[in-house]
C-alpha positions in Angstrom: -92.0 74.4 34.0 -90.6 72.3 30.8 -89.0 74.5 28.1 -89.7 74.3 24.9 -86.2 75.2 23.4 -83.6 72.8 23.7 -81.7 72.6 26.8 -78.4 74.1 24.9 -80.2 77.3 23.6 -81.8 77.9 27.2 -78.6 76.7 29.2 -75.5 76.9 26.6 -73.6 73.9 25.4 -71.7 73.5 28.6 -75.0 72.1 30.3 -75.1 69.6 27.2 -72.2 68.2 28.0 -72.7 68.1 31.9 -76.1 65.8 31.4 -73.7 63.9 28.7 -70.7 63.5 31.2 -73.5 62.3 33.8 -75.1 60.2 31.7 -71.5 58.6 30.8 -70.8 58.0 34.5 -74.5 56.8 35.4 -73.7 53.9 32.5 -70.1 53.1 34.4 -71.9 53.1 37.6 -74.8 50.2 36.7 -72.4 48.3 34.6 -73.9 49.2 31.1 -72.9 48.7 27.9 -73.9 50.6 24.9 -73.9 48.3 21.4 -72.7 49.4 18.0 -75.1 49.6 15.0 -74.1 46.8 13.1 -76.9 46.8 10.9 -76.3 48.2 6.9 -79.3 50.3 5.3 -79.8 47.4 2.9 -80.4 44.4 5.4 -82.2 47.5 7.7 -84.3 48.0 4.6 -84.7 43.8 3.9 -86.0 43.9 7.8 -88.3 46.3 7.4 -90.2 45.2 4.9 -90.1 41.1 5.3 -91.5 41.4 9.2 -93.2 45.0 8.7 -91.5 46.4 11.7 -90.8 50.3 12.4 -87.6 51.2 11.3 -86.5 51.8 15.6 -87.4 48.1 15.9 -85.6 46.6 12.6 -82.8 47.8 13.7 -83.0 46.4 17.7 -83.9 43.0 15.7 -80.3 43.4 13.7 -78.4 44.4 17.1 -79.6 41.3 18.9 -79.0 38.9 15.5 -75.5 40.7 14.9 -74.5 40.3 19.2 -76.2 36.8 19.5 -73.6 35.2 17.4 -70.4 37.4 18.9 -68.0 35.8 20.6 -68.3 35.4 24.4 -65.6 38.3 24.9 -67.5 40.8 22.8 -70.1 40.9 24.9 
């Protein structure tokens, strides 16, 4: 059965940072990167409205434009 509590109320914040620290490795293990957020809450906000997109969406749309132009060693 799911609870409805978080898992650090039901399990203490030690099982937090278990799933964290196995999440971490599971990233290491398939050769994953994480991006920054390189997006500022004006152009987030210029996004939004010109292309009507969610905000979850404007904000992949600025990580792809911001990573697209990076250098080859950034990526």
């Amino acid at each position: 059965m799911i609870s409805s509590e978080p898992i650090c109320v039901t399990n203490g914040l030690g099982s937090v940072i278990n799933k964290l620290t196995d999440f971490v490795e599971l990233l290491e293990v398939l050769d994953m990167v994480v991006l920054k957020d390189h997006a500022s809450p004006n152009e987030l906000l210029e996004v939004i409205a010109k292309y009507n997109l969610p905000p979850n969406d404007a904000i992949i749309a600025l990580t792809c434009k911001h990573y697209i132009f990076a250098p080859q060693e950034a990526l």
